[in-house]
N, C-alpha and C positions, 0 to 999 in steps of 0.2 A: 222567731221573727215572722211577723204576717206580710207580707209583701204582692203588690198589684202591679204588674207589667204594662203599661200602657204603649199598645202598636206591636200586633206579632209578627212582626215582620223577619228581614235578615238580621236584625240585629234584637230586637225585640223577644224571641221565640228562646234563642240560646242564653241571652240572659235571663229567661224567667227559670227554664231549664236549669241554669246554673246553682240559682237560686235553690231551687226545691231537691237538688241532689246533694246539696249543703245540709238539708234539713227544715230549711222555710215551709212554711204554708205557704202558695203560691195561687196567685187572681190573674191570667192573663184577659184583656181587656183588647177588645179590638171592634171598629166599627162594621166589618163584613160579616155578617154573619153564616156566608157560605164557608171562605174562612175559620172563623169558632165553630162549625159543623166537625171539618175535617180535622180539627187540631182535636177534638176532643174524641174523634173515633181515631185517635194515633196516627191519622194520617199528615204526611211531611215530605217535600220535595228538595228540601235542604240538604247539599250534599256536606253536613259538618258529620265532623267523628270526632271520637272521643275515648280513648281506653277502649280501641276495638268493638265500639261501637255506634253505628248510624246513629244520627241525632234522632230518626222516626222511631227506634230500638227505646233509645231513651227517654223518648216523649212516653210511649205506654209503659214502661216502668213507673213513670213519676205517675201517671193517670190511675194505673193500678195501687199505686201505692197510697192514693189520695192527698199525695202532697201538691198535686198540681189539677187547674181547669180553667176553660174559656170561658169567658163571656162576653156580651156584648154589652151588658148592663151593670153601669158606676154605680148606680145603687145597689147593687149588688154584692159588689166588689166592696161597698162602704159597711156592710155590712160586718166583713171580716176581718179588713186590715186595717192599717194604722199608716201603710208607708206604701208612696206611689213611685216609682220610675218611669217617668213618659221615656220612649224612645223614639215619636213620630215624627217623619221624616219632614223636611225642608221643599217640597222641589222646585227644579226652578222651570220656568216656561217664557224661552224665549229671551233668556236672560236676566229673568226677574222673581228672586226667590218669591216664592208663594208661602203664605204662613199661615193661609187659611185654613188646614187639617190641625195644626199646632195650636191655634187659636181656640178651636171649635175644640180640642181635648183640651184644654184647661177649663174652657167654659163647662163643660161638662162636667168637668173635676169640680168645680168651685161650688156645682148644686151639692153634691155630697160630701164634701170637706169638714172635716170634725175637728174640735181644738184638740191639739196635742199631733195631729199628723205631720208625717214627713213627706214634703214634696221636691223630687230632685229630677230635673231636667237632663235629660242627656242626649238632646238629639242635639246634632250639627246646627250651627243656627248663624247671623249675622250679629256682632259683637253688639253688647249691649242690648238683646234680644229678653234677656228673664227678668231683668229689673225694670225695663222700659214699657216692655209689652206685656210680658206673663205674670207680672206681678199682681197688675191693675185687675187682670183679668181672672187672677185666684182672689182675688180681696174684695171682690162682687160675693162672694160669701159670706162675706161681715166680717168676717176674722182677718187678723191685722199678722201681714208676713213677718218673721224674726218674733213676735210675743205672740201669738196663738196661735200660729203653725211653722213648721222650718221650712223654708225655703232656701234649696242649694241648685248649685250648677257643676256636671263633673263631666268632662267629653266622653265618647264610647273612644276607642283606639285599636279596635280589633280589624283583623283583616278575614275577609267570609272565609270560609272553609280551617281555619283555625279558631274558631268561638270560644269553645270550651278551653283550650289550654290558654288562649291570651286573654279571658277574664278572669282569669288565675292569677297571670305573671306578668298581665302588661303593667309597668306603673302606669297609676293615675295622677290628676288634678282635680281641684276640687276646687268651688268655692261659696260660699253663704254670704244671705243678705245679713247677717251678723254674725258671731262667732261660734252661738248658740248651734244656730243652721249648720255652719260650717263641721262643726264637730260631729254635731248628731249626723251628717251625707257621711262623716268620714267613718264612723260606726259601722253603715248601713254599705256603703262599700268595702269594709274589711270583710264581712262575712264571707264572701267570695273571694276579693283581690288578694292575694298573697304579698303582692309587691306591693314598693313604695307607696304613699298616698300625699302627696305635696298639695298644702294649703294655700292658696293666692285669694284676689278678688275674683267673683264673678266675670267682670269683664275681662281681666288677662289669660282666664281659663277660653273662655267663649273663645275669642281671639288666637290662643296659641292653638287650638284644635284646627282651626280653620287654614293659619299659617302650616301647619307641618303637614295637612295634606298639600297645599300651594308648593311647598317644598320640593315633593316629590314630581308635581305635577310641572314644574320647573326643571327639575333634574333632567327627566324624562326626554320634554324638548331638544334638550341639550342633547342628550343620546341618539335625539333622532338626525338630529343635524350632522353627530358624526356622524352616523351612518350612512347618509349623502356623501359623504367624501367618501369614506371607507369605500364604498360602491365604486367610485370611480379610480379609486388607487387599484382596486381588485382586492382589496384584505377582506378575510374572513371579521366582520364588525363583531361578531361574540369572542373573538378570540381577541380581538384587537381591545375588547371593555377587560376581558378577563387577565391579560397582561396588565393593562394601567391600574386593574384595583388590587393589584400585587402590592403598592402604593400603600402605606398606614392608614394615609389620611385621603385616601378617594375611594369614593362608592358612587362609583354610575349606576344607574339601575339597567335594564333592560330595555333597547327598543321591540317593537309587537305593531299590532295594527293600528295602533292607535292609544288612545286614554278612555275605557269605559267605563260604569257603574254608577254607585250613587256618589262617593267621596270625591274623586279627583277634578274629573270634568264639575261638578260644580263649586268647588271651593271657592274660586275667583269670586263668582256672583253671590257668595253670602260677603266677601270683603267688601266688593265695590261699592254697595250704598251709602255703606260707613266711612268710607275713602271719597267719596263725590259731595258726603253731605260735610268732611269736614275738609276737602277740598286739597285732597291729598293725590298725586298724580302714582300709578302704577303700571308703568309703559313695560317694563317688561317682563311685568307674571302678565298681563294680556298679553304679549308677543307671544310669549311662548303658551298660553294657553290656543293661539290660533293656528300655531304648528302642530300643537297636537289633534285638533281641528281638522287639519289639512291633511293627516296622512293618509287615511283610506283614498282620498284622491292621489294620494303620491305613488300606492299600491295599483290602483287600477290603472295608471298612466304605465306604470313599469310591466303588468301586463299585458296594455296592448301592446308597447316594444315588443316583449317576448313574444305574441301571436305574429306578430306581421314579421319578424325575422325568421317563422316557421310559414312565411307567404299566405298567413290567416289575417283575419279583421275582427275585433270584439265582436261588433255588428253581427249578428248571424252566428256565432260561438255558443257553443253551451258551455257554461262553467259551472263548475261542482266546488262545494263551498262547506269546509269542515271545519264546523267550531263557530256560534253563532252566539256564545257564554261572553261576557266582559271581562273575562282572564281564563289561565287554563283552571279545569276540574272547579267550576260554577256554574248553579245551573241559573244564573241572576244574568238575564239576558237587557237590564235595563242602561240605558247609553250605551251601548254595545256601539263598538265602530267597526264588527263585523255587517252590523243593519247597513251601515252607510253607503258601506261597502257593496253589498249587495243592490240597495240602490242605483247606487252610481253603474253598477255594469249594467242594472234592467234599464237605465235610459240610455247605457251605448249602445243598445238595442241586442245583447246577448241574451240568451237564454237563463236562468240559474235556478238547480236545484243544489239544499243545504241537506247537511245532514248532522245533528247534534241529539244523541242518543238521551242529554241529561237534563237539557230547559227543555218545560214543559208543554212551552206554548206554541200551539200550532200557527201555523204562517202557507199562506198558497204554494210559495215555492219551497214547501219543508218535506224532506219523502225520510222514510223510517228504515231507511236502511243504507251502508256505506255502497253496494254495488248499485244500488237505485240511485244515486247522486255521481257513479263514478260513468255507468253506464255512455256509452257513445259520447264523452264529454269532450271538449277540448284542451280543458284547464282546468285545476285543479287550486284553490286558494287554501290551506292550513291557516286558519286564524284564533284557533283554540285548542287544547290540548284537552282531551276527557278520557279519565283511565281507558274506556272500551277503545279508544284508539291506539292505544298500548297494547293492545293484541291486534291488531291488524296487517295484514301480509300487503303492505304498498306496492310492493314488485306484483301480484296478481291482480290487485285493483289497477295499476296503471297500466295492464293489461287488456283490461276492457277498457279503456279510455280509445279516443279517435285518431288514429296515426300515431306522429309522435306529440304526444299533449305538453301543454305548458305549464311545470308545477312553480306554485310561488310558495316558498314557506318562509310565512311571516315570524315561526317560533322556534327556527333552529333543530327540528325535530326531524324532519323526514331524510329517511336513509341515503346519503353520499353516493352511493352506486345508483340511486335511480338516474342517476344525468346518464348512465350510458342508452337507457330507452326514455330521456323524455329531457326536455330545457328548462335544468332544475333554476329556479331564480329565488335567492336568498336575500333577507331583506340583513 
């Protein structure tokens, strides 16, 4: 199988990887070219594993073994293969998905498009998105979708830091602009997917991707809401989810800082155009998408309580700030509602240094090490988990903190005994 990865991103990168440890010929295809530099000298900031090994371990295996390379160039790429995977992203701004990166790779695609190729969409998108928009937009080639090339749609369904085992064993959906399409994506996803592979149309596939992140991003809400009461009864809220999902049929998820990344926070906004343009009212996946909105405000609210009950004021605080990743052990700092978080306390006028040993990206208030963020601090926010913090001696770091400091942990994680030197506040 010849195969071209279009968007190396977090989702992009492990499935071309997937691909070429299967045994494909493998094109990854990406528009940065500082990017395709780094990918192609084995460099990788992806904290996925795999069989005991870094996904950067495994990117130079495939390199060396010549079943895998970058480019930035679809002539290229036409060169080789026969069968595309776009994975590029959606985003939104402001509310309003953006399609123009998605648009501009098909456009791209459609200059070197050969009869007989397979083209299968798999980025997140707003329902009805590959027949309405990307269809027109491959068929500027001349070649007509379902009789001279295949065209399908199949959602991705992995969670980062588990890529490689859940493009294995996630089931998928599928679906083609005719049967022909439909079959030939479900081929080209068997190579990889172990699991199920369920046929529908295009748009119920689009659609149900979009819904089951909304799902959770719903759930979610819901867990943060207990945990408002839970605070006020005084229960431990992780012990109080982990009783109830004793329950067959209940699965709460986790409450945390918030809702970050690329899936959750924007699921709503690929529905809503489809839902306003066919006039469909959705009150409350937007209720609960603006509670999850609202919690980094509900965290900094709970830590000025805790400073001013230690006779402090945020204003003038330094706060130290661990975990700046959109879940624990990621180094995918994007919708992060640790960022929020952060903000919100630089306009109560506190001080804040962060410290996350594994996103890569630097920030004015980032300092490279745990005592350099723990230093004379006042408080103390946990809002991501990263293995290196799994070795850390909290009892000596809240040691250099200022008086007695204020720790929030948002993830259930810091040791029980520190409330006896500091006002541990648990979300």
């Amino acid at each position: 199988m010849n195969v071209a990865v279009v968007g190396l991103g977090f989702i992009g990168l492990p499935l071309a990887l997937s691909y070429a440890m299967k045994g494909a010929n493998v094109v990854g295809i990406d528009v940065v070219p500082e990017l395709v530099e780094a990918i192609n000298k084995g460099i990788s900031h992806h904290q996925e594993y795999y069989q005991g090994k870094s996904l950067a371990e495994i990117l130079r295996e495939q390199l060396d073994a010549g079943r895998f390379r970058a480019t930035t160039s679809y002539a290229e790429a036409a060169g080789l293969v026969d069968t595309y995977l776009i994975t590029v992203g959606v985003p939104v701004r402001n509310g309003d998905p953006d399609l123009t990166p998605l648009r501009s790779a098909c456009a791209s695609l459609a200059k070197v498009l050969k009869k007989g190729d397979t083209v299968i969409v798999r980025s997140t998108v707003i329902p009805g998105t590959t027949e309405e928009i990307l269809r027109p937009i491959l068929e500027q080639s001349g070649l007509v979708a379902g009789t001279d090339f295949y065209l399908a749609y199949s959602s991705e369904r992995i969670a980062e830091g588990r890529a490689f085992e859940e493009f294995r064993t996630m089931p998928l959906a599928v679906g083609g602009v005719n049967e022909a399409s439909a079959e030939r994506a479900k081929e080209v996803l068997a190579f990889v997917t172990e699991a199920e592979i369920t046929v529908s149309s295009i748009k119920v596939v689009e659609t149900a991707k979009v819904i089951e992140n909304i799902q959770r991003d719903v759930n979610i809400a819901m867990v943060q809401e207990f945990a408002r009461f839970a605070e006020k009864m005084g229960l431990d809220t992780f012990e109080l989810i982990r009783v109830a999902n004793t329950h067959k049929r209940v699965n709460l998820l986790l409450p945390g800082p918030g809702v970050g990344g690329y899936c959750l926070p924007n699921a709503l906004y690929y529905l809503l155009p489809k839902a306003r343009e066919l006039g469909v009212r959705v009150e409350l996946l937007e209720l609960a998408r603006r509670i999850n909105d609202g919690v980094p405000r509900v965290l900094v609210n709970m830590l000025d309580e805790a400073l001013r009950a230690e006779g402090k004021t945020l204003a003038g605080s330094r706060v130290a700030v661990f975990g700046l990743a959109m879940k624990d052990y990621s180094n995918d700092d994007r919708i992060s509602p640790a960022h929020t978080f952060v903000r919100l306390v630089q306009e109560a006028g506190a001080e804040v240094r962060a410290y996350d040993p594994v996103v890569p990206v630097s920030y004015p208030f980032k300092v490279d090490s745990a005592e350099k963020a723990v230093a004379g601090a006042d408080a103390l926010a946990l809002l991501a988990v990263q293995k290196p913090f799994l070795q850390l001696d909290w009892t000596s770091l809240v040691a250099k903190m200022n008086g007695r400091p204020v720790l929030l942990d948002a993830k259930n994680h810091l040791p029980k005994d520190l409330a006896a030197r500091a006002r541990l506040v648990r979300i």
